[in-house]
PAVEX-233582 format. One record per residue (C-alpha): residue in three letters; x, y, z. Coordinates in Angstrom, 3 decimals. Layout:
BEGIN
<pt residu="ala" xx="X" yy="Y" zz="Z"/>
...
% end
This chain:
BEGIN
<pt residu="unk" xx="0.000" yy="0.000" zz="0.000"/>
<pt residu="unk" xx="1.099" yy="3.128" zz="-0.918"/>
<pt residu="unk" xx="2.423" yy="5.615" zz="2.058"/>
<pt residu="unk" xx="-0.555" yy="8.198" zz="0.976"/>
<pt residu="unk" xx="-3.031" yy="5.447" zz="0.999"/>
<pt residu="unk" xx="-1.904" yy="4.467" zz="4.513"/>
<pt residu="unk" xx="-2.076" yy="8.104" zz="5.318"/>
<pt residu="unk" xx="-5.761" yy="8.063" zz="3.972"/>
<pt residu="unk" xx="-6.964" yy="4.792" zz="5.623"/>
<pt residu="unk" xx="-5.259" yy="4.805" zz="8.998"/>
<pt residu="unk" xx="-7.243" yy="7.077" zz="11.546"/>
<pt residu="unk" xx="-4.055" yy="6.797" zz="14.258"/>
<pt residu="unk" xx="-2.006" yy="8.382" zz="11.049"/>
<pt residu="unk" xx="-3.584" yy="11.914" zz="10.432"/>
<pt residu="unk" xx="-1.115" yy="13.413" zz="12.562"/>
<pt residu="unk" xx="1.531" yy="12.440" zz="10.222"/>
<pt residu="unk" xx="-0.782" yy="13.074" zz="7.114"/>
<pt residu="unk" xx="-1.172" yy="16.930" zz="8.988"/>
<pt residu="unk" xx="2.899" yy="16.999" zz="9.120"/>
<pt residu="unk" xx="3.160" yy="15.881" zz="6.428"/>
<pt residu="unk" xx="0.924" yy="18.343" zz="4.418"/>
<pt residu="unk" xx="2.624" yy="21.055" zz="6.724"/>
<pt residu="unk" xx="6.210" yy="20.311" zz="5.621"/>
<pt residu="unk" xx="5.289" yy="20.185" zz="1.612"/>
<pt residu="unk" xx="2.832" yy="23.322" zz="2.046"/>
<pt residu="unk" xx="6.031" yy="25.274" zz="3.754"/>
<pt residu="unk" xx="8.473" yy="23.767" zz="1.219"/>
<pt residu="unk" xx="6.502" yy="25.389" zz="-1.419"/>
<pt residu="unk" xx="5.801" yy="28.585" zz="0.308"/>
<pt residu="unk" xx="9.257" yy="30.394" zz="-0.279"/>
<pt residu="unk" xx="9.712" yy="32.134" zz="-4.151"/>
<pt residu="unk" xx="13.323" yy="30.943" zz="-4.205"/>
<pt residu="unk" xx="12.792" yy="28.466" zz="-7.336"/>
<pt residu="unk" xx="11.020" yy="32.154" zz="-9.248"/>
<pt residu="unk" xx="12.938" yy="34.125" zz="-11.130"/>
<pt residu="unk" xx="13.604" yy="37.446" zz="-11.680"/>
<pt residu="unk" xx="12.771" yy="40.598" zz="-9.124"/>
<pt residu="unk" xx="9.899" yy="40.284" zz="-7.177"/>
<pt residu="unk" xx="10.363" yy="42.673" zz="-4.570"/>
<pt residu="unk" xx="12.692" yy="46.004" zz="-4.760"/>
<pt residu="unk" xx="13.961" yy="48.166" zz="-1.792"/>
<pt residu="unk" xx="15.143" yy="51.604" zz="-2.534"/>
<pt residu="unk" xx="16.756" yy="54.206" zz="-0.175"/>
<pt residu="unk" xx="16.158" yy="58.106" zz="-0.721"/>
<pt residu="unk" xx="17.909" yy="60.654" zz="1.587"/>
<pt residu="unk" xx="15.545" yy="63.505" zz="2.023"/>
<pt residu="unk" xx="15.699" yy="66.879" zz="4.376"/>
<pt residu="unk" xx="13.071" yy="66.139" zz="6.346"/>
<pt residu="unk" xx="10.388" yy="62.919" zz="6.213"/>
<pt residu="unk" xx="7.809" yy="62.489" zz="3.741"/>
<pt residu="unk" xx="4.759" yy="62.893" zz="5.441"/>
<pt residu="unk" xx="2.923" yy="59.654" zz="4.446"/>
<pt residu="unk" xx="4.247" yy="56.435" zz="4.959"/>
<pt residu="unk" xx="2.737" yy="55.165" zz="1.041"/>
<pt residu="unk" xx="3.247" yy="56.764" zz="-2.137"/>
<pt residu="unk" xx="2.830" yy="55.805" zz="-6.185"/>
<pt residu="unk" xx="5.581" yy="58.163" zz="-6.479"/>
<pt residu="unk" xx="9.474" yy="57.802" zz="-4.856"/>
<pt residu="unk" xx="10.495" yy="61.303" zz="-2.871"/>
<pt residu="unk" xx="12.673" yy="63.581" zz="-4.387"/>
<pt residu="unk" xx="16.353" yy="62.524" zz="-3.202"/>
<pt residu="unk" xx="18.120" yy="65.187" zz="-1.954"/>
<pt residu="unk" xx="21.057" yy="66.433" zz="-4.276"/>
<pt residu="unk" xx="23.796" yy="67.661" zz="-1.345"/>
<pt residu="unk" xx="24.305" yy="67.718" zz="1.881"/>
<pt residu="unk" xx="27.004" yy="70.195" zz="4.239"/>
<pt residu="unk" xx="29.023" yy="68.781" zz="6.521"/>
<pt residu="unk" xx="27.248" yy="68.880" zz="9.886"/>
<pt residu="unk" xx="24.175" yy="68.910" zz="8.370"/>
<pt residu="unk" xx="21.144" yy="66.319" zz="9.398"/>
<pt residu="unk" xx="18.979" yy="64.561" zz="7.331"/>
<pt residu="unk" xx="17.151" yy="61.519" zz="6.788"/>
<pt residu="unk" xx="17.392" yy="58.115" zz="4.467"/>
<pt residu="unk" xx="14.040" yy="56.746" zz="4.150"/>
<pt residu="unk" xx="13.693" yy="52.984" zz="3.236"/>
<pt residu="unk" xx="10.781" yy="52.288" zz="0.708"/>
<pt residu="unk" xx="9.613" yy="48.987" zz="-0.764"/>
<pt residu="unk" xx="7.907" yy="47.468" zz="-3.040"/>
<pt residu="unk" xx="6.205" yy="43.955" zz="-4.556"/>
<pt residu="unk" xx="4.746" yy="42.416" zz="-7.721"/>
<pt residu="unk" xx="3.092" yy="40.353" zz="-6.109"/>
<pt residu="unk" xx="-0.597" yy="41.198" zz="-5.333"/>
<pt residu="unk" xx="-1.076" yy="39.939" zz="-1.426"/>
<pt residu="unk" xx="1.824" yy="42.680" zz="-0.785"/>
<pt residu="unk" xx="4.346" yy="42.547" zz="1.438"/>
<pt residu="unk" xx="4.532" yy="41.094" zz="5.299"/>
<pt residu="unk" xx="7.770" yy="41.699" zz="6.172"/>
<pt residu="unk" xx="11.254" yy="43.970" zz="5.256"/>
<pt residu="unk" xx="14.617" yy="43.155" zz="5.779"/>
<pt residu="unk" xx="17.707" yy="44.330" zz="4.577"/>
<pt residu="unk" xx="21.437" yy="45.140" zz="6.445"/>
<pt residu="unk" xx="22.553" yy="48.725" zz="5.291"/>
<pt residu="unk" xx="25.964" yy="50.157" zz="4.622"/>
<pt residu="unk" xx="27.782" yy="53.375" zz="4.869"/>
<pt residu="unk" xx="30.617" yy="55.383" zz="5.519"/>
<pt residu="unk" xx="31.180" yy="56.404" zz="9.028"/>
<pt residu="unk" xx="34.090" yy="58.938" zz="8.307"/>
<pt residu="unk" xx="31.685" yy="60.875" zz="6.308"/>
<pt residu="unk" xx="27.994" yy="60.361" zz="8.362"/>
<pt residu="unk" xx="26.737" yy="58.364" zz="11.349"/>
<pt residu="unk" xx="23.346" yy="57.334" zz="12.274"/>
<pt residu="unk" xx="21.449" yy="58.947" zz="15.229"/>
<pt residu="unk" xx="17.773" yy="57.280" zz="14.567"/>
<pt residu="unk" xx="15.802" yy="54.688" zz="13.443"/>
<pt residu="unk" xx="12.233" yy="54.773" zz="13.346"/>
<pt residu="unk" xx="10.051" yy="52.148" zz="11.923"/>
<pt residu="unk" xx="6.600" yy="53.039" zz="9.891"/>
<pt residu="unk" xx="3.470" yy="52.489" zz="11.426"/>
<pt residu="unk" xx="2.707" yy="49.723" zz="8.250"/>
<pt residu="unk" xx="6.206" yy="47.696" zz="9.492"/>
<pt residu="unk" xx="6.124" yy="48.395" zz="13.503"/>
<pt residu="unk" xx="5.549" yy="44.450" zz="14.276"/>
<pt residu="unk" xx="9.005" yy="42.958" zz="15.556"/>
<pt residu="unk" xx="11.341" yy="45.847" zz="14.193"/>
<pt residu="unk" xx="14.672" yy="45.580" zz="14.589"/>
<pt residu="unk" xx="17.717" yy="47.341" zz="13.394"/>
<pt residu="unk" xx="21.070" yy="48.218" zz="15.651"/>
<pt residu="unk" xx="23.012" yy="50.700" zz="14.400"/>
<pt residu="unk" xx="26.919" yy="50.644" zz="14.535"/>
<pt residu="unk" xx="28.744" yy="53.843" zz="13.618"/>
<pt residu="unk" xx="32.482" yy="52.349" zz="13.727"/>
<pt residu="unk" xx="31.455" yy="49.724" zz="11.227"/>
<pt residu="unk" xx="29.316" yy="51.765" zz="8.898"/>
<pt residu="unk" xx="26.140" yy="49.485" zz="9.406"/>
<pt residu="unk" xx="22.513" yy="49.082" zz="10.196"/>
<pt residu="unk" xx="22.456" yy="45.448" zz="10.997"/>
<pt residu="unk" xx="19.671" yy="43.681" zz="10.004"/>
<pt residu="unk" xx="17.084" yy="46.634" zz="9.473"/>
<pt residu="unk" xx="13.390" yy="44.651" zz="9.571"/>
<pt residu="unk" xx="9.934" yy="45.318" zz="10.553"/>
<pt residu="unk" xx="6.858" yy="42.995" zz="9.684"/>
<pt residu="unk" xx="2.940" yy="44.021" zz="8.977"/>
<pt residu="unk" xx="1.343" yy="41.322" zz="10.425"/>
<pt residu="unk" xx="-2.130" yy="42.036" zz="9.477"/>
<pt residu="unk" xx="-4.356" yy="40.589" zz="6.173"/>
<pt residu="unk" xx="-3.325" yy="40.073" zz="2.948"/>
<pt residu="unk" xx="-6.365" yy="42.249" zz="2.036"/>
<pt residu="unk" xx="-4.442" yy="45.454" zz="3.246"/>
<pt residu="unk" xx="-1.779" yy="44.770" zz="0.097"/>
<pt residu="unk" xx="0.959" yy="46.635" zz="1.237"/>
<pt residu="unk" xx="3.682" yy="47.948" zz="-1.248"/>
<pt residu="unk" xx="2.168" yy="46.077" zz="-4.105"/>
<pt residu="unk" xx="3.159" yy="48.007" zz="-7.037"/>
<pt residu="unk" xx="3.189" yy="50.854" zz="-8.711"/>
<pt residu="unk" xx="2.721" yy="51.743" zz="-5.105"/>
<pt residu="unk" xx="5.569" yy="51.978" zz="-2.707"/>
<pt residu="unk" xx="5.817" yy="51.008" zz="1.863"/>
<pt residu="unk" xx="8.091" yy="53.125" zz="3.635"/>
<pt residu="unk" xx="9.572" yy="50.821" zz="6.115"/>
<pt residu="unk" xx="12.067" yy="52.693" zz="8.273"/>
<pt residu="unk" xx="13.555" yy="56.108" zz="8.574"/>
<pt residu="unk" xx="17.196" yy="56.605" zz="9.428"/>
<pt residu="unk" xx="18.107" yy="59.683" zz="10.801"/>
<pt residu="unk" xx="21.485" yy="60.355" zz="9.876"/>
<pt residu="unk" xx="24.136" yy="63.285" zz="10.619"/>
<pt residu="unk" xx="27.178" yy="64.497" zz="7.701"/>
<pt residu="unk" xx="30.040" yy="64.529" zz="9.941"/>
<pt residu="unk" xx="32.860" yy="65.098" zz="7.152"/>
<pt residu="unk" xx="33.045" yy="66.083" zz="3.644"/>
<pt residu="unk" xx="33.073" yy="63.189" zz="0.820"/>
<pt residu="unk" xx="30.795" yy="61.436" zz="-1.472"/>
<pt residu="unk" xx="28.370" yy="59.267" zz="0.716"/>
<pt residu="unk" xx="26.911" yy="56.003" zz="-0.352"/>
<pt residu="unk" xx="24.574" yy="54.131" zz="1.496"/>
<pt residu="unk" xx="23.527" yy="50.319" zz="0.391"/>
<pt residu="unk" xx="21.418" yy="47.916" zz="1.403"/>
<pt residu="unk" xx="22.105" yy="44.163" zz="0.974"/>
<pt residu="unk" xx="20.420" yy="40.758" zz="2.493"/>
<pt residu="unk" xx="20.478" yy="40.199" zz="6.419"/>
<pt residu="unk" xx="22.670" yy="37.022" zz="5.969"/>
<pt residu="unk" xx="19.912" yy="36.469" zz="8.922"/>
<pt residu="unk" xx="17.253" yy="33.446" zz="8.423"/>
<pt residu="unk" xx="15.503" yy="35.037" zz="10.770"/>
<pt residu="unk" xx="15.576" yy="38.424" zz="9.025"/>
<pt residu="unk" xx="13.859" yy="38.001" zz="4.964"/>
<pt residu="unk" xx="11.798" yy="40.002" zz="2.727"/>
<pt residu="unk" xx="8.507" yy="38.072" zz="2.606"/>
<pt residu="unk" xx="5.361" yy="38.336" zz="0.814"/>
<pt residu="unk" xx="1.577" yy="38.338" zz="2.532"/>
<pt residu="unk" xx="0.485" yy="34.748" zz="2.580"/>
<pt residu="unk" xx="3.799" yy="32.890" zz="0.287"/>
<pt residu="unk" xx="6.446" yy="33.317" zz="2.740"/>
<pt residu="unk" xx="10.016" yy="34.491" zz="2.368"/>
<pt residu="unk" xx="11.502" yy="35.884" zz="-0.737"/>
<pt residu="unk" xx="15.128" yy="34.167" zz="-1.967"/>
<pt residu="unk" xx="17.849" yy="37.589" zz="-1.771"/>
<pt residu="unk" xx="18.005" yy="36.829" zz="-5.542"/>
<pt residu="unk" xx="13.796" yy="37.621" zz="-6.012"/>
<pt residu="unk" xx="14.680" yy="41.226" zz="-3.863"/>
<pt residu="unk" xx="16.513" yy="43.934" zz="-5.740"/>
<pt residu="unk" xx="18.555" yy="45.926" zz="-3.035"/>
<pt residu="unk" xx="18.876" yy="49.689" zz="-3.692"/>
<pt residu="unk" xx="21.839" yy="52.183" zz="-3.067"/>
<pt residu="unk" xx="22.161" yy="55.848" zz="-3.026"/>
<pt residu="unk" xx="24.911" yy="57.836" zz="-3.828"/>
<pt residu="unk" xx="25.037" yy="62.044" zz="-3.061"/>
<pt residu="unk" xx="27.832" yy="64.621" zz="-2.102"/>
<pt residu="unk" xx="28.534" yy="65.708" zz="1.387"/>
<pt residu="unk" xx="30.317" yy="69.069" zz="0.326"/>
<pt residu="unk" xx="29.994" yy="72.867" zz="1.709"/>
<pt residu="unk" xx="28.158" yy="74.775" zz="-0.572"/>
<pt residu="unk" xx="30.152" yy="75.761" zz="-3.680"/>
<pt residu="unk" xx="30.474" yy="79.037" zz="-5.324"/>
<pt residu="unk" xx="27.789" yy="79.042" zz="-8.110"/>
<pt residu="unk" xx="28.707" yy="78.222" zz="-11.441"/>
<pt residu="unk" xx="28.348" yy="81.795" zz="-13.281"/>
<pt residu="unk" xx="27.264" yy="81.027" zz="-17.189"/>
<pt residu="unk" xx="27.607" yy="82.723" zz="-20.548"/>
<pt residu="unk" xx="25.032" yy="85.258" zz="-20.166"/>
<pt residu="unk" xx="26.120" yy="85.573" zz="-16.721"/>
<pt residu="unk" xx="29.238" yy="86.729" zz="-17.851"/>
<pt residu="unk" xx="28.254" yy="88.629" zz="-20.591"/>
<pt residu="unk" xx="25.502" yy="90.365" zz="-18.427"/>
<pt residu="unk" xx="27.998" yy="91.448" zz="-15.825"/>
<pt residu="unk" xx="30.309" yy="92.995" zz="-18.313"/>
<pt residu="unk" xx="27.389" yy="94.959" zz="-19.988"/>
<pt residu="unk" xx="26.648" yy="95.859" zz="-16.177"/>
<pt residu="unk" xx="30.344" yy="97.019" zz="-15.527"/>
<pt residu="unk" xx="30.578" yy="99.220" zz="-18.859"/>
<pt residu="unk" xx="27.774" yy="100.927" zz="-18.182"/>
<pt residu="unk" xx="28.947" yy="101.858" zz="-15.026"/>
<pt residu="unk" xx="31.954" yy="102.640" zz="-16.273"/>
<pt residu="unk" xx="30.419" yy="105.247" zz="-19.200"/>
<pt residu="unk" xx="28.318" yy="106.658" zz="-16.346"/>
<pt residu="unk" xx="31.396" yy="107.305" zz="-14.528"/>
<pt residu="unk" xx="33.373" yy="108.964" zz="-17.543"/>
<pt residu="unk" xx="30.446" yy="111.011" zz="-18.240"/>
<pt residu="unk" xx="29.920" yy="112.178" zz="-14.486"/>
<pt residu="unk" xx="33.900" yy="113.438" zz="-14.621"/>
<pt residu="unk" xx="33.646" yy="114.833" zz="-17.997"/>
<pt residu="unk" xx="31.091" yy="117.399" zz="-16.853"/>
% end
């Protein structure tokens, strides 16, 4: 008799038929055997946070930052898949010679088991996560629509070019997971970077009709002074 016919017959055996079922329903749950990107994390540095924590529409990344200056990096993701996303993870990576983090705040969507520590020698956020653990019906992040997950508060400490990464936990623990499926495989989750300049504020760039203004300008001051002495 065949092990699923003993599983159907026996009564003492629907334990194991449940345990079964269990163990080939999980082993099917996680995307790892689908290809291609099925959930993207990006990271924009802004001034000041966005004030809602979903958007069809990325902030505007901020361009420069001075030294000394605060600001924020805002974590935003995003699915394909239509039951949306349960849970963010991802480690992040900086500089610490030219900023440190002073805050992390998770989003009211991802405020179920956050975690995140923070270590300013080693340039890292170590395993940055928080989890919506409500229904798939809410279908968070499911695109074109983005989830902000996290804000990192962040202060310029030294003048350079800054980039900031994010990259899988390494943690089993710690995945990107979608709403009812389970956890993503690091290869299904595109991990975003940013890249801006941490730089005092430069003397503007003066151009062609700049320059050709100001000299019109300084002539005709300098006729109005000739004719002024010539009187």
């Amino acid at each position: 008799m065949s092990l699923m016919g003993s599983i159907r017959r026996c009564a003492r055996c629907w334990g194991m038929g449940a345990a079964l079922g269990v163990v080939v329903a999980a082993s099917s749950l996680p995307a790892s055997a689908r290809a291609g990107t099925i959930a993207s994390i990006e990271l924009i540095p802004v001034g000041s946070a966005s004030p809602d924590d979903t958007a069809s529409a990325l902030p505007t990344a901020l361009a420069v930052v001075e030294p000394g200056a605060t600001f924020a990096v805002e974590v935003w993701a995003q699915t394909i898949d239509s039951p949306g996303l349960s849970s963010v993870s991802a480690t992040l990576s900086f500089d610490p010679s030219i900023a440190e983090v002073t805050g992390i705040t998770h989003t009211a969507l991802f405020s179920e088991l956050p975690t995140g520590t923070p270590d300013n020698v080693a340039g890292l956020v170590v395993g940055l996560s928080g989890s919506h653990l409500s229904t798939c019906a809410d279908q968070v992040g499911v695109s074109p629509s983005w989830a902000r997950v996290a804000i990192i508060d962040m202060q310029a400490i030294a003048s350079g070019s800054l980039v900031i990464a994010s990259a899988d936990t390494g943690m089993l623990a710690l995945g990107t997971a979608i709403c009812g499926i389970g956890d993503l495989s690091p290869a299904n989750v595109s991990y975003g970077l940013t890249t801006f300049p941490v730089t005092s504020d430069a003397i503007p760039a003066i151009s062609e009709w700049g320059v050709a203004l100001m000299g019109l300008l300084l002539l005709t001051a300098g006729t109005l002074a000739i004719t002024r002495a010539n009187r």
